[in-house]
LOVEX-454474 format. One record per residue (C-alpha): residue in three letters; x, y, z. Coordinates in steps of 0.1 Angstrom, whole numbers, padded with zeros to 4 digits, always signed. Layout:
<atoms>
ALAXYZ;...
</atoms>
This chain:
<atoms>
UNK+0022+0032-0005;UNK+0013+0021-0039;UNK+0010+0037-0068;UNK+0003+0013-0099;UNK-0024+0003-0124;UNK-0063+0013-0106;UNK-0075-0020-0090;UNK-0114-0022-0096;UNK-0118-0054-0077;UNK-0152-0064-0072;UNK-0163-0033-0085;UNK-0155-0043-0124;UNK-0189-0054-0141;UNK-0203-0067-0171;UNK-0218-0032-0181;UNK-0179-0011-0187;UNK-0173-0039-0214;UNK-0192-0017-0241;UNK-0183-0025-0274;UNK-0164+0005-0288;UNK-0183+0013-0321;UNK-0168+0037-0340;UNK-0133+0051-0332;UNK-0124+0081-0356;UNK-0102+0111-0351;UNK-0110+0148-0355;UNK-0106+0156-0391;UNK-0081+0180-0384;UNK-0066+0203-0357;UNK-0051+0232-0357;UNK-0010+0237-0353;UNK-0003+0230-0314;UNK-0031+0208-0306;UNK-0034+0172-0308;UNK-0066+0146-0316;UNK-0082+0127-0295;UNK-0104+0102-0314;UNK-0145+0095-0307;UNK-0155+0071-0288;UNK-0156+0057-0249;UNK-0133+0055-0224;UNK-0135+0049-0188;UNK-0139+0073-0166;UNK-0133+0077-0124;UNK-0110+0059-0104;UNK-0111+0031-0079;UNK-0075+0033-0064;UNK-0073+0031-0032;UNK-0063+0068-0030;UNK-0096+0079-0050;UNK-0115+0102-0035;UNK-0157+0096-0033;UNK-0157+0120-0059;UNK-0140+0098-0082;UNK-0164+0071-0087;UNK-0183+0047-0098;UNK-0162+0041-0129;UNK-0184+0046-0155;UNK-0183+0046-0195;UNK-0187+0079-0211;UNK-0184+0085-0246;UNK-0169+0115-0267;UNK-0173+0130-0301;UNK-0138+0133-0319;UNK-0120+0173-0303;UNK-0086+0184-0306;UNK-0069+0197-0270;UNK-0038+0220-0269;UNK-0009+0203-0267;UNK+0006+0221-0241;UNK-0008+0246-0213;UNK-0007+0278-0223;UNK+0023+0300-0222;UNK+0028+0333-0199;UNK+0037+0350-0225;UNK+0009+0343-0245;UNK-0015+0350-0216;UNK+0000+0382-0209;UNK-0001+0394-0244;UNK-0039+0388-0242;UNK-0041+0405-0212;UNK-0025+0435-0228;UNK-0042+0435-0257;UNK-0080+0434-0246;UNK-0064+0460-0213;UNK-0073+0439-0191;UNK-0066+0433-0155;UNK-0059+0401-0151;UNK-0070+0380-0117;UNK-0059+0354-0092;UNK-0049+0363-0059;UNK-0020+0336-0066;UNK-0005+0351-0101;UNK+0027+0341-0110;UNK+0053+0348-0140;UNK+0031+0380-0146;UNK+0017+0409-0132;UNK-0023+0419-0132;UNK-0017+0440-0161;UNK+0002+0418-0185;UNK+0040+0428-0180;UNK+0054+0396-0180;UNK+0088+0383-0155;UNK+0117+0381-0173;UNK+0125+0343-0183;UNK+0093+0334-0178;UNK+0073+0333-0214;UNK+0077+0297-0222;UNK+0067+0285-0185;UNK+0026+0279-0179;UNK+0003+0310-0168;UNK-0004+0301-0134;UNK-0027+0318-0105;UNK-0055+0325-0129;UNK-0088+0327-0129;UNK-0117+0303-0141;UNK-0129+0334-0158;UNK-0096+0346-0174;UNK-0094+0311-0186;UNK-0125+0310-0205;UNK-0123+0344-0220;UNK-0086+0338-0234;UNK-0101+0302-0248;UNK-0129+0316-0265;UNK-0106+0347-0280;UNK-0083+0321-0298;UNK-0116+0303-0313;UNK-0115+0277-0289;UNK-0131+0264-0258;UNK-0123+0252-0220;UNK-0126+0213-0223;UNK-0149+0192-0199;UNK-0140+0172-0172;UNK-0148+0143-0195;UNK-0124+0156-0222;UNK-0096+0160-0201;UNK-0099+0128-0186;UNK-0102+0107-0223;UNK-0069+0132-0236;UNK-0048+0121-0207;UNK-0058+0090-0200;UNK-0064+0073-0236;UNK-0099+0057-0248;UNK-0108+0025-0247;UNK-0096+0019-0285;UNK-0060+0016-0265;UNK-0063-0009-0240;UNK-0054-0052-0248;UNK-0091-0056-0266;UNK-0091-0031-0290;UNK-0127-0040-0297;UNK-0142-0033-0257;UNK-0135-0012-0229;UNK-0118-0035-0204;UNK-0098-0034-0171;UNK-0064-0015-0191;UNK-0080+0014-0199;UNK-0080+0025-0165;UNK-0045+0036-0173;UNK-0041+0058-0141;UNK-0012+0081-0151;UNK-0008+0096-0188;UNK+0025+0080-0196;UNK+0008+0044-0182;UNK+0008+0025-0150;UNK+0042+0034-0137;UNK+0042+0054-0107;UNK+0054+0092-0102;UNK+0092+0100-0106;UNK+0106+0139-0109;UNK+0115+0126-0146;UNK+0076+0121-0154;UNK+0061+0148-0137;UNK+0069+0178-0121;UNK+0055+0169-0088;UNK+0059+0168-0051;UNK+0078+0133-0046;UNK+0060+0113-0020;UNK+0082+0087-0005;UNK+0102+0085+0026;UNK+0105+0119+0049;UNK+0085+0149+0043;UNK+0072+0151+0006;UNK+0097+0167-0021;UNK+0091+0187-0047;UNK+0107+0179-0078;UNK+0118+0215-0089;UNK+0105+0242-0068;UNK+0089+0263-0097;UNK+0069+0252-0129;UNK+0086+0235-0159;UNK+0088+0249-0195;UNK+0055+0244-0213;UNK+0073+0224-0239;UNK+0093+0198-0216;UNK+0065+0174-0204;UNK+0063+0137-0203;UNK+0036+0129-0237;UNK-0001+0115-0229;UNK-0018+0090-0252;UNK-0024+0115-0280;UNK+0007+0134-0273;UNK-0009+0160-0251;UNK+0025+0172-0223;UNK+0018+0178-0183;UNK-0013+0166-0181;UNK+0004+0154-0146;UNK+0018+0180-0131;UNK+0030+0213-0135;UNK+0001+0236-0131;UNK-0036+0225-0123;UNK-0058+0231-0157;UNK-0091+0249-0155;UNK-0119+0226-0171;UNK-0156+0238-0182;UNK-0177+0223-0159;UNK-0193+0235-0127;UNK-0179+0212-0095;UNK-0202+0186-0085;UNK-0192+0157-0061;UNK-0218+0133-0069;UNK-0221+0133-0106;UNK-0206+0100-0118;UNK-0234+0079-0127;UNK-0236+0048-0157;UNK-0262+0067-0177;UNK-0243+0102-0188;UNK-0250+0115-0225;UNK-0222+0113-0254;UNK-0202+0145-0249;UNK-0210+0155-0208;UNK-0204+0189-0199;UNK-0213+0186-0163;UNK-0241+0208-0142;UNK-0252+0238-0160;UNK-0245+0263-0132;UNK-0227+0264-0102;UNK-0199+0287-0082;UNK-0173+0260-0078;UNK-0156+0252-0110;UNK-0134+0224-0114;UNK-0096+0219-0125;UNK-0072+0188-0133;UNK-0039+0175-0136;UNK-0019+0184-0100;UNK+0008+0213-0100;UNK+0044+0216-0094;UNK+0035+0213-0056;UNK+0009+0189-0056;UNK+0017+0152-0041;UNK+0020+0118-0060;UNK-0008+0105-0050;UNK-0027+0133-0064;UNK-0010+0129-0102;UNK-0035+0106-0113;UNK-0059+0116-0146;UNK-0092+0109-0127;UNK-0082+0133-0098;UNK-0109+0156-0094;UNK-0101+0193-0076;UNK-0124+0223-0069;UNK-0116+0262-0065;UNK-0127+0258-0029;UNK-0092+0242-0021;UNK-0068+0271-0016;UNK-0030+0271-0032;UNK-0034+0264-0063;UNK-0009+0269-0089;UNK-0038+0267-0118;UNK-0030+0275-0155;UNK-0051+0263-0185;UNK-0052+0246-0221;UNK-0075+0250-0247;UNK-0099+0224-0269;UNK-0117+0225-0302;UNK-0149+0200-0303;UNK-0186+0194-0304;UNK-0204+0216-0280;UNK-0208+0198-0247;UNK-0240+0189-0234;UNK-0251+0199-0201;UNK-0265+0177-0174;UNK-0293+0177-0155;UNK-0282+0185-0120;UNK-0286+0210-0097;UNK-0261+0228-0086;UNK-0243+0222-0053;UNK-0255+0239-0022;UNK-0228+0256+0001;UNK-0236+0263+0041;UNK-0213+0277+0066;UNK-0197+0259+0095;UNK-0183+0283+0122;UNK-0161+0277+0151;UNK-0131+0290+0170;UNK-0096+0281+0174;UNK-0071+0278+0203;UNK-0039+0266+0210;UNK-0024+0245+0234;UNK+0010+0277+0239;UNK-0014+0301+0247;UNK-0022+0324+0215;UNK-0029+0316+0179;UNK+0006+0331+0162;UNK+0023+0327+0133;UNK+0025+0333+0094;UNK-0011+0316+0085;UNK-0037+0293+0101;UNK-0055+0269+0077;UNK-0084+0253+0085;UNK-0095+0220+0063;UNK-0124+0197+0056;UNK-0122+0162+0044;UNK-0152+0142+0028;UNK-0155+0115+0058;UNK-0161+0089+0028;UNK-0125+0095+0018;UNK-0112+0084+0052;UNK-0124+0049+0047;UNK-0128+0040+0080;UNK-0102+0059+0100;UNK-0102+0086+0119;UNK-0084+0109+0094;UNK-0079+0101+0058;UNK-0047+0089+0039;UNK-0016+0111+0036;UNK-0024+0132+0004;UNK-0063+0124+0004;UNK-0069+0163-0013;UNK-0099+0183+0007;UNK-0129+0191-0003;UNK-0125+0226+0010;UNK-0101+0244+0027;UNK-0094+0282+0037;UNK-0068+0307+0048;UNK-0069+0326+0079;UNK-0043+0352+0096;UNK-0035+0345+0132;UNK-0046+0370+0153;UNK-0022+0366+0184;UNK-0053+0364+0207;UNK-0061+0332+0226;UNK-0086+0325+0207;UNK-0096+0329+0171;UNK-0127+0321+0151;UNK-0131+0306+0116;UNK-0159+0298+0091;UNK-0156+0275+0061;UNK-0181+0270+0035;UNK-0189+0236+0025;UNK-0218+0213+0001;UNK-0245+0203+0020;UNK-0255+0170+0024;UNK-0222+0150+0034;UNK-0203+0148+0065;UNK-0168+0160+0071;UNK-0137+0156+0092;UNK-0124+0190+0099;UNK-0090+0202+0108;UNK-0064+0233+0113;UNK-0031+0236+0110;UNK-0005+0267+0124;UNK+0024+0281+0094;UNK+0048+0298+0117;UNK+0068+0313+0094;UNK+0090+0292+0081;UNK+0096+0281+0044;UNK+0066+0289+0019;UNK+0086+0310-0002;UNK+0076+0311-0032;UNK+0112+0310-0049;UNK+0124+0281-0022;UNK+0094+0265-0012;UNK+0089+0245+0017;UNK+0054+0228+0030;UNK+0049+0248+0065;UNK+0013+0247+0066;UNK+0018+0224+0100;UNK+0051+0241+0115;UNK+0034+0254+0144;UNK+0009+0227+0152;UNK-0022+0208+0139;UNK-0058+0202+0153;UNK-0092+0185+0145;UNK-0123+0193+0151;UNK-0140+0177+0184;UNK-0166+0170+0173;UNK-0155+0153+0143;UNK-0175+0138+0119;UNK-0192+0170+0112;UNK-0225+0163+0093;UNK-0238+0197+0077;UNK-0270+0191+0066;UNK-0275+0230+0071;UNK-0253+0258+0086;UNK-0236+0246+0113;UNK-0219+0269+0145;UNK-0199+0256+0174;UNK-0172+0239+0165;UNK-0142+0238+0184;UNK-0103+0233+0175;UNK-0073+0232+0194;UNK-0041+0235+0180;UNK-0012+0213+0198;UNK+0024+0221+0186;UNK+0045+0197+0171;UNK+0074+0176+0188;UNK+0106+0198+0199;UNK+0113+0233+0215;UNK+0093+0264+0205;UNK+0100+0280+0168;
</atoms>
């Protein structure tokens, strides 16, 4: 599988090689964040392990911000958290509890498991601000000022990692290592805050690590050539979006113009922080949700085990095949526990409008520990839908999965 420089084919046109105008850096930022100068960058993907919510590229342009250097520290979340007595959230919290008492060993290492909420509120309490989608993307993967014509935005600025075009090693990101065999995961737990492979601007684990909480609502179909200076995405909306891959997220998924959504379940999310003009927000409505509904079975008899997860998949993202690419991320997926009955029903919520290829997969119990973690979402078996593609044009009911168990004797 490959994993270099984005390949925009025919797709490159004569309209991403804007002149770049002005190029000038914040005036200052405060200690522990870096600059990122004004002007455009580009922005989206068109590997070939994009996702449809990736594209078109397109050139979007950015007033001069300073971004944290480095996601924000337990200890410094926690000591938030005590100090305004809060209770923190995040059904996945890590390296703290809900009230701020912090693991031992664990202050320099990234909050992770918060909320979108939490995020925002600890932002604005140190005089800062979440950063947009668009931010993010121009702090880790460099404007256009950095590619071989310093003077346009041309086919090198679609740098797809933040250290360049060379693909995912344990040594650049702290990662799940897709190669040969089962994916492996670089170190099992999150890295110190402080020990990340440098961006453009000098920004650390913008790949990696923990997923970052942005601004902006989620919206799958926002990219479009004619965005304002300084996008903040749709004004409202329940999905919010996050960036950068975790300490168990796949290579393919590592890249800056990797777009995720709190509707996809698992993730080891912390946050950084950004100081800049105020974004502005985009005409677009937000993104209706519907329920699809269905019922599980498998082919042993009873639907048993640790967890049952049940996924959906853009159909766009499959390009023409019947499922999509190993580590092609979901555009939903949700968490169920088995019942032990012989069959088992489900619901999963997902934007209207698109059609989807849905599946479910069996955990039977082993690995997912937290402290020695092992992928076992498909230990006991995977299904799809039968009547995949799903089109959900509005809420949808019926649909059938049955679990077959993998190769070998009975766990």
């Amino acid at each position: 599988m490959s994993f270099g420089a984005e390949d925009l084919g025919s797709s490159w046109s004569a309209e991403l090689a804007v002149e770049l105008g002005g190029s000038e850096p914040p005036s200052s930022c405060p200690s522990g964040m870096v600059g990122v100068p004004s002007g455009p960058f580009l922005m989206g993907s068109a590997s070939v392990q994009a996702g449809a919510d990736e594209g078109p590229v397109h050139v979007v342009r950015t007033s001069a911000f300073c971004i944290d250097a480095h996601e924000v520290r337990a200890a410094d979340f926690a000591a938030w958290i005590r100090s305004e007595r809060r209770t923190a959230g995040g059904t996945d919290l890590r390296s703290m509890s809900a009230d701020g008492s912090l693991e031992p060993g664990r202050d320099d290492h990234p909050a992770e498991g918060i909320t979108w909420e939490d995020a925002r509120d600890f932002c604005v309490a140190q005089g800062k601000r979440l950063p947009t989608e668009a931010e993010w993307e121009k702090a880790a993967r460099g404007g256009c000022e950095l590619g071989s014509d310093p003077q346009r935005c041309d086919r090198e600025d679609l740098r797809p990692y933040p250290w360049g075009d060379e693909a995912p090693t344990c040594a650049l990101a702290n990662h799940a290592m897709v190669g040969m065999g089962a994916p492996k995961l670089c170190d099992s737990d999150t890295r110190k805050v402080g020990e990340g492979t440098p961006g453009p601007y000098g920004a650390l684990h913008q790949a990696g690590n923990v997923w970052e909480w942005v601004a902006d609502a989620y919206h799958p179909r926002l990219y479009r050539a004619d965005r304002p200076t300084d996008p903040g995405g749709p004004g409202e909306g329940e999905l919010r979006s996050m960036r950068g891959g975790s300490w168990n997220t796949f290579s393919t998924n590592m890249r800056t113009a990797n777009r995720f959504n709190d509707m996809v379940i698992g993730s080891a999310v912390g946050v950084r922080c950004a100081l800049g003009a105020e974004p502005t927000t985009e005409d677009v409505a937000a993104v209706p949700l519907v329920e699809v509904k269905g019922t599980l079975t498998h082919e042993r008899g009873t639907v048993t085990g640790r967890a049952v997860y049940v996924s959906a998949f853009d159909l766009r993202d499959a390009k023409g095949a019947d499922m999509p690419p190993p580590g092609m991320s979901p555009v939903a997926d949700v968490r169920f526990d088995p019942t032990g009955e012989a069959s088992q029903p489900f619901s999963i919520r997902l934007p209207r409008g698109a059609t989807y290829l849905i599946y479910a997969a069996l955990d039977d119990g082993s690995g997912a520990d937290k402290d020695d973690y092992k992928s076992a979402s498909g230990s006991g078996g995977m299904g799809r839908a039968d009547q995949n593609p799903v089109s959900v044009e509005g809420p949808v009911e019926g649909i059938t999965i049955r679990i077959e168990a993998p190769p070998g004797p009975p766990p």
